[in-house]
N, C-alpha and C positions, 0 to 999 in steps of 0.2 A: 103621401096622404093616407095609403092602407092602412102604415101601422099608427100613427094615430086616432085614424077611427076603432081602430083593434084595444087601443090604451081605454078607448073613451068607452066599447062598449064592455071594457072589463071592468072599468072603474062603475058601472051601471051590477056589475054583476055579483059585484065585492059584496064582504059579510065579514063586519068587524068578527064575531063571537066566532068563527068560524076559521078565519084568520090567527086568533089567541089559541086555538084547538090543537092547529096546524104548527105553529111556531114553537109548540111545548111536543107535540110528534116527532116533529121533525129535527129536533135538539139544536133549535139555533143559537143558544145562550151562551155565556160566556164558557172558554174553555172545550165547549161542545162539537162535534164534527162535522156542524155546519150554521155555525155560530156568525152571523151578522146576516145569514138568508133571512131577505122579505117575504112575509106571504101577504095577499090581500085576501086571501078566504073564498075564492072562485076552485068549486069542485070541478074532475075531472072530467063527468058526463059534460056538462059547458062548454068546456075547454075543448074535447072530441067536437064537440059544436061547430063550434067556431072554427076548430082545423078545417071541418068542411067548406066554410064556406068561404073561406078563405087560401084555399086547396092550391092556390098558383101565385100564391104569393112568391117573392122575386128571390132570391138566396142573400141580396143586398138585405132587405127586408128582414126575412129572416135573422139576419144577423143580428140587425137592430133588437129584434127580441131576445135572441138568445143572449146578446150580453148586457141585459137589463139585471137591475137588483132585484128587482122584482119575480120569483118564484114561479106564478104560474104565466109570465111571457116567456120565461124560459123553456115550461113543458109544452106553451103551445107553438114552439118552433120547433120544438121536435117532434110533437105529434103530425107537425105540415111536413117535417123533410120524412117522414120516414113512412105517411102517405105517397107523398111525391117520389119517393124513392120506389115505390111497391108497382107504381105502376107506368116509372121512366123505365127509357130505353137506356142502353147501356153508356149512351157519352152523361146520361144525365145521371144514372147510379154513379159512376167516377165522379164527376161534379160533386154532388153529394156527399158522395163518403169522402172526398178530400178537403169537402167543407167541415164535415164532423170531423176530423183528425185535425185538424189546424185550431179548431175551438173546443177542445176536449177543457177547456180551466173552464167555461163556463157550462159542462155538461158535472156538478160538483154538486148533488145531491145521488144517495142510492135509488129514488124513483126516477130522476131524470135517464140513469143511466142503465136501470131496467127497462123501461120503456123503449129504449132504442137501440141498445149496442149492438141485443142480438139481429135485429129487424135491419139494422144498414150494416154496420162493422161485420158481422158473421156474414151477414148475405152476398157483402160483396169479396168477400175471402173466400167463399165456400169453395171455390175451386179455383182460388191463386197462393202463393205464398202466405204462411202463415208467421213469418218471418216478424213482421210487427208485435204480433202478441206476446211474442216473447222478451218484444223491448219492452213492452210497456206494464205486465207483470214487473219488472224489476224496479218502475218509476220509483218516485218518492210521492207521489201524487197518488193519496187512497183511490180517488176514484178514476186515477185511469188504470189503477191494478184491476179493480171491480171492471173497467170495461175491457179487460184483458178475457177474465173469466167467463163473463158474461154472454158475453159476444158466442162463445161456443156454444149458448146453448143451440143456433142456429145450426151449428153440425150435429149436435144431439138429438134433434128432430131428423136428421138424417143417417140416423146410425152410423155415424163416426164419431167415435170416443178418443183416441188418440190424442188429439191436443186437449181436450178437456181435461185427462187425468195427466198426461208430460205439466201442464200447467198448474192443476191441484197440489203435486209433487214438490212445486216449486214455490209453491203459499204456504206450505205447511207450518214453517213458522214465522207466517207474517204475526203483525202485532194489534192489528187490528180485527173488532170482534165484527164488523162489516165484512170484512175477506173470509173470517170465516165461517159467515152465515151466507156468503154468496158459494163459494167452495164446496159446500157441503149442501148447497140445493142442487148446484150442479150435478155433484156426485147421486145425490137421488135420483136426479133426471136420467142420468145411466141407467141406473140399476132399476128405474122402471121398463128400459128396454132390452137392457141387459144385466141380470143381477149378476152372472159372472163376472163379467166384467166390473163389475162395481166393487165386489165382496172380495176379487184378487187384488185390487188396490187396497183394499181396507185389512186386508188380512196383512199387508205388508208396512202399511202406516198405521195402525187406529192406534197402536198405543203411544204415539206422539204427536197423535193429530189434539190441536185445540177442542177441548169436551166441546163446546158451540159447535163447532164443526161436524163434530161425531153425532153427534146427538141430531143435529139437520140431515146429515145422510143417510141414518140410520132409521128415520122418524117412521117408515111406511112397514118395517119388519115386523114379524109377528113377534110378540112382544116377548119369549122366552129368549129367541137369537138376540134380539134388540138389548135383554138383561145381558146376557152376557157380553156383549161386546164393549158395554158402559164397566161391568167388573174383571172385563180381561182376561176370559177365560175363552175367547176364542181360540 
């Protein structure tokens, strides 16, 4: 009964114009990288909304939403697991994260997967094997490379770089221009904590790193270093 009183009070929330906005953002057209995504046009303050109040929904539930065509039932079960996650105890983080791992096909948008990789997938790795990331960097699944990367930035908040850039290394020549506008925010994320660390990665990659890339990691430089790093004169 939850989740369709959840359908019903999103279909009250909906907004055609807002929908059409979203669906040309989000590139769902044809060819596109996330080409047949529904939206109905319910923004993301609502959607935090309604994760509150619906804070103990069931992970059956959950499921229900996350594998809907529908867009924003997708973000609003992950903005419920990854509350629920924040503030379970440890059998229920394991619940969780091995619910997120077994539905990563419908975690297939780059906001879906912002929104949460780092918040459950980093949170619950931060101090076990990091072993997965490095399967799933190699997927063929864009977006579970992007939740490969991503995921770190929750050790980046903790000053460990390590798998962040072993991982970076290993995108380098992904093909997509999503990996390497996630790649290279990561590598910002560094080098706002540590620019050494950031600038010995880059002094060792930039000139075969994807310019999207370089241009993301680089964006916070004072802008003479930042010139030359784009004309190679590092």
């Amino acid at each position: 009964m939850s989740v369709q009183i959840i359908r019903a009070k999103l279909k009250i929330l909906a907004n055609t114009e807002q929908a059409k906005i979203l669906q040309g953002f989000f590139k769902t057209g044809p060819g596109e990288y996330a080409e047949g995504d529904r939206f109905i046009g319910v923004k993301i303050p609502a959607l935090r909304n309604l994760s509150k109040e619906y804070a103990d929904l069931s992970l059956n539930e959950c499921g229900q939403l996350l594998s809907s065509k529908i867009h924003e039932e997708r973000m609003l079960a992950l903005l419920i697991l990854l509350n629920q996650f924040t503030r379970g105890d440890e059998n229920a983080k394991k619940d969780i994260y091995g619910f997120y791992m077994r539905n990563t096909k419908y975690i297939n948008n780059w906001d879906l997967v912002d929104v949460s990789a780092h918040h459950i997938v980093g949170a619950y790795l931060i101090k076990r094997s990091k072993k997965l990331l490095y399967v799933l960097v190699k997927s063929s699944n864009l977006w579970e490379r992007r939740i490969a990367i991503i995921a770190t930035f929750h050790f980046i908040t903790h000053n460990q770089f390590s798998d962040t850039l072993d991982l970076s290394q290993k995108l380098l020549a992904d093909k997509e221009d999503l990996i390497h506008k996630a790649v290279g925010w990561m590598l910002r994320e560094v080098g706002k904590r540590d620019m050494k660390a950031e600038e010995t990665f880059l002094k060792a990659h930039y000139k075969k790193m994807p310019r999207t890339m370089l241009r993301y990691a680089i964006e916070k430089f004072p802008e003479p270093k930042r010139q030359n790093y784009l004309k190679g004169k590092i």
